[in-house]
NULUM-748551 format. One line per 8 residues: number of its first residue (from 1); their letters; for each residue x, z, y of C-alpha. Coordinates in nm, 2 decimals. Layout:
NULUM-748551
NUM = a = X,Z,Y | ...
This chain:
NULUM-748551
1 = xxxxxxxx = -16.41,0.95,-0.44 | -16.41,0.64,-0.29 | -16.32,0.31,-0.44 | -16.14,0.01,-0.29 | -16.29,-0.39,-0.31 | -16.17,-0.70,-0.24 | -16.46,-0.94,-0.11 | -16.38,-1.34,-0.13
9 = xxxxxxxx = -16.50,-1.55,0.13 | -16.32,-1.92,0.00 | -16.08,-1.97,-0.14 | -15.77,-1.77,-0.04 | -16.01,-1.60,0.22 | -16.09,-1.23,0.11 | -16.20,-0.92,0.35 | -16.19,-0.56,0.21
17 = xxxxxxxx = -16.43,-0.34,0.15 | -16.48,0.06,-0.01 | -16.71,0.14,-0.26 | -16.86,0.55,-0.22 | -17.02,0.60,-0.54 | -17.35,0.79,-0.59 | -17.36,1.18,-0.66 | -17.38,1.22,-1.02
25 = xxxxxxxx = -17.68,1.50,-0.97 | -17.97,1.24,-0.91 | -17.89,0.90,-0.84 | -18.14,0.64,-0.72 | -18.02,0.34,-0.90 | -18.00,0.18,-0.58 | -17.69,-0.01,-0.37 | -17.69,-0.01,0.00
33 = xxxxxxxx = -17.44,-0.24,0.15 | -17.32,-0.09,0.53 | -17.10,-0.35,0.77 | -17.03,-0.30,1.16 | -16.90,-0.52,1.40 | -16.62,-0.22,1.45 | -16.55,-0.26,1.11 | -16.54,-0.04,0.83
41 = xxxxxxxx = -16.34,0.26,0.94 | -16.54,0.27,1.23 | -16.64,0.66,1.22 | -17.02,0.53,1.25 | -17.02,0.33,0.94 | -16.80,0.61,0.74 | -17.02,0.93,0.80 | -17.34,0.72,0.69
49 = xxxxxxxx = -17.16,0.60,0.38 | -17.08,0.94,0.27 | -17.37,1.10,0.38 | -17.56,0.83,0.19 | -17.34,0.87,-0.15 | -17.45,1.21,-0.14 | -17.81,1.15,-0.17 | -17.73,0.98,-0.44
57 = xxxxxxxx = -17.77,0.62,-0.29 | -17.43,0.40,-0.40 | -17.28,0.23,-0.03 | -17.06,0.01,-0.03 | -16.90,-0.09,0.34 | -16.70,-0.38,0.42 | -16.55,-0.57,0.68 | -16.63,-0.92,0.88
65 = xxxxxxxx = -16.34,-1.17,0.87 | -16.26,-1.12,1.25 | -16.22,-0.71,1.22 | -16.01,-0.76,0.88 | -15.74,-0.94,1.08 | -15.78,-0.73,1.39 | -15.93,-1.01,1.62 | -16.19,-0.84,1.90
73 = xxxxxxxx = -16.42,-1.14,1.87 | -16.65,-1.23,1.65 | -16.63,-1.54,1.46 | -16.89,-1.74,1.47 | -17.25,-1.69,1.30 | -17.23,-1.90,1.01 | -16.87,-1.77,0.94 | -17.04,-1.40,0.93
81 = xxxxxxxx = -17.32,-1.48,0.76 | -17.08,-1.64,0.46 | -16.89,-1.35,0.51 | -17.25,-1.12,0.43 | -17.38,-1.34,0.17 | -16.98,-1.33,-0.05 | -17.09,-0.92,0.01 | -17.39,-0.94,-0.17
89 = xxxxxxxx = -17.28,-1.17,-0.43 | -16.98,-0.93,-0.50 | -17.20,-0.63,-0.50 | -17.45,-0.83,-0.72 | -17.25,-0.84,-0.99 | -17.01,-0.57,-0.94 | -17.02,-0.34,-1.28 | -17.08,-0.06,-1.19
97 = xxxxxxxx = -17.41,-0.16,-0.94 | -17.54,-0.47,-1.15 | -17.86,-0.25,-1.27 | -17.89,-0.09,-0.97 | -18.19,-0.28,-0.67 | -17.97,-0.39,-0.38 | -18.08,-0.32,-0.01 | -17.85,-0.48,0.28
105 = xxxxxxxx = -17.84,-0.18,0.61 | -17.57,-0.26,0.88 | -17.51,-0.12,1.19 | -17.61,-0.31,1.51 | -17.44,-0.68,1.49 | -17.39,-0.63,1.13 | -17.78,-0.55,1.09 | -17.87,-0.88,1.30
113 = xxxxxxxx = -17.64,-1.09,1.03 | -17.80,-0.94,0.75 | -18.16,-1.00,0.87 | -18.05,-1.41,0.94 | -17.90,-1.40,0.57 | -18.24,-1.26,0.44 | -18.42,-1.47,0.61 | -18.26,-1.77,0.50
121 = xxxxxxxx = -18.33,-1.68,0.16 | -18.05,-1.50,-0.01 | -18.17,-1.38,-0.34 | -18.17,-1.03,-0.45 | -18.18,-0.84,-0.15 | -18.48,-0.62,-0.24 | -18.48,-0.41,0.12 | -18.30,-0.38,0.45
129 = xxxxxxxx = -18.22,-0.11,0.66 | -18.14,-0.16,1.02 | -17.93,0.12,1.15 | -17.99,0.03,1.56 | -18.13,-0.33,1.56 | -17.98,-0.54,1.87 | -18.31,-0.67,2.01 | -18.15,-0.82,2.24
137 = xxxxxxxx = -17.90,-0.77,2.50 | -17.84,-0.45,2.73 | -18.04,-0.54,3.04 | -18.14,-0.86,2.87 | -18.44,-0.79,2.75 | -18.63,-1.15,2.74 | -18.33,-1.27,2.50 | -18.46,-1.16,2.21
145 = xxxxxxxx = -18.33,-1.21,1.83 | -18.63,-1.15,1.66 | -18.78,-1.54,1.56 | -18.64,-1.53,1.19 | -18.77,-1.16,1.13 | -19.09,-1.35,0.98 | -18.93,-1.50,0.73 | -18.81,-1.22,0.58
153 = xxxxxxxx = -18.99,-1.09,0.29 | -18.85,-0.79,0.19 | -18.95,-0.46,0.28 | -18.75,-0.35,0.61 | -18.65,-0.01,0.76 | -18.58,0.03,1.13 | -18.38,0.33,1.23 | -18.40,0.32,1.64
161 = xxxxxxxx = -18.31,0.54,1.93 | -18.57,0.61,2.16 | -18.30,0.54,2.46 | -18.13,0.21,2.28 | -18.02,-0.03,2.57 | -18.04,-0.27,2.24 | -18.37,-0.26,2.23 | -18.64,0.05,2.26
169 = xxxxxxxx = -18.92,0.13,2.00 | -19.16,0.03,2.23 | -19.00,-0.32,2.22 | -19.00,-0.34,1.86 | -19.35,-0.22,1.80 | -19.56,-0.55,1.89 | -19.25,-0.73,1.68 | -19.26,-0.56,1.38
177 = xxxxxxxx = -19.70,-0.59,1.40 | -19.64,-0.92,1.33 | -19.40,-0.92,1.01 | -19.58,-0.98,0.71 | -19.31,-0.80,0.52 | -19.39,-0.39,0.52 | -19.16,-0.24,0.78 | -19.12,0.10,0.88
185 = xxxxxxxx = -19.00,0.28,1.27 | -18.81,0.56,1.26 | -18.79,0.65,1.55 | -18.46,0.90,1.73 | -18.61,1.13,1.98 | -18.34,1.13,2.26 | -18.07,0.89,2.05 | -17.88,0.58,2.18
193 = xxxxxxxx = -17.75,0.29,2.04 | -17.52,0.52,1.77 | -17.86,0.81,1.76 | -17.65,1.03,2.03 | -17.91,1.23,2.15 | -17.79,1.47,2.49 | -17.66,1.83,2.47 | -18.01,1.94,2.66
201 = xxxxxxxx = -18.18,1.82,2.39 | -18.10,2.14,2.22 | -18.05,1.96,1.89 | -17.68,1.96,1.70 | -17.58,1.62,1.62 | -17.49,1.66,1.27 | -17.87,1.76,1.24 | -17.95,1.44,1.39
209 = xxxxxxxx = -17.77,1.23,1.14 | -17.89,1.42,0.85 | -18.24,1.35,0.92 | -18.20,0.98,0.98 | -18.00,1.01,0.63 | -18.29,1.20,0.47 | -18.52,0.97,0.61 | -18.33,0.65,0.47
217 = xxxxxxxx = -18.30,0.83,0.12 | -18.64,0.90,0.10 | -18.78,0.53,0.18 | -18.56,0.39,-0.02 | -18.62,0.58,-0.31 | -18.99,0.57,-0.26 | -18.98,0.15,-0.16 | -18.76,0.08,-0.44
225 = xxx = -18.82,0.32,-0.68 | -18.51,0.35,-0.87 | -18.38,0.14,-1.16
């Protein structure tokens, strides 16, 4: 069952967020924090939350300031990234995840702020998981946001479609060469932007998510190793 949270930002500033605790069975004393520039009801962001919670991974999903209040543009960069880094604070010492490693994975925009919040430095993010990076641009592809990815230092997990107008494997493989952080390709056969992969590709889409949610699980567990 899911849990509501309220997420401060200033004073008098708060966004919301849910909390979808880890099965009981065999959790992996690990938080993964989700956010999406369609904001957290965004079917997307919802079916990897549970489907994470299941495998026994605690997710937590919240919104930007901009979506809370219904705007359709983003605020600016450092408002988002406050917005990320009053997340992961809340998270941090939230009772219930306090002893549990914390890994930051959002979906396209949300992935880019929390790879500019790591990289600046925020403290105990221990891994990030990029659910469709935004390499740059559709049809922009020498606009690249990939300068700050060196200063990351935690271990990083990119979940990409092999047809991402974002930003194609083949794009991020010289990047990610270069990281001195570990980082990891998984890479969707067929998949866009959101892992769609085409009807001829003879593969049900549900099956599509679940491996891409098995193959999160299982880095996660094996990077971070539990509590």
């Amino acid at each position: 069952m899911t849990e509501p949270l309220r997420i401060e930002i200033a004073p008098g500033e708060s966004v919301s967020g849910c909390v979808y605790p880890a099965a009981a069975e065999n959790p992996a004393g690990v938080s993964l924090m989700l956010a999406h520039g369609a904001g957290q009801t965004s079917a997307f962001l919802v079916r990897f939350a549970i489907g994470l919670s299941a495998r026994g991974i605690d997710a937590v999903t919240f919104n930007f300031a901009y979506t809370e209040h219904g705007r359709r543009v983003p605020d600016p960069n450092s408002k988002l990234e406050a917005c990320c880094r009053a997340a992961i604070e809340t998270v941090r010492h939230h009772g219930k995840f306090c002893r549990n490693k914390l890994a930051i994975g959002e979906k396209s925009m949300g992935g880019r702020i929390a790879s500019q919040v790591a990289a600046a430095g925020a403290e105990d993010v221990a891994a990030l998981v990029f659910l469709g990076y935004p390499l740059h641009p559709p049809g922009r592809p020498a606009q690249l946001r990939a300068s700050h990815l060196t200063n990351i230092r935690a271990p990083m997990l990119f979940v990409q479609g092999s047809c991402d107008a974002f930003g194609a494997p083949d794009e991020l493989h010289p990047i990610l060469a270069k990281l001195e952080a570990p980082a990891e390709l998984h890479v969707v056969e067929g998949g866009d932007h959101s892992f769609k992969v085409p009807k001829r590709a003879g593969v049900p889409q549900q099956d599509v998510y679940d491996m891409i949610l098995d193959r999160i699980e299982r880095w996660l567990r094996k990077t971070l190793g539990g509590r």
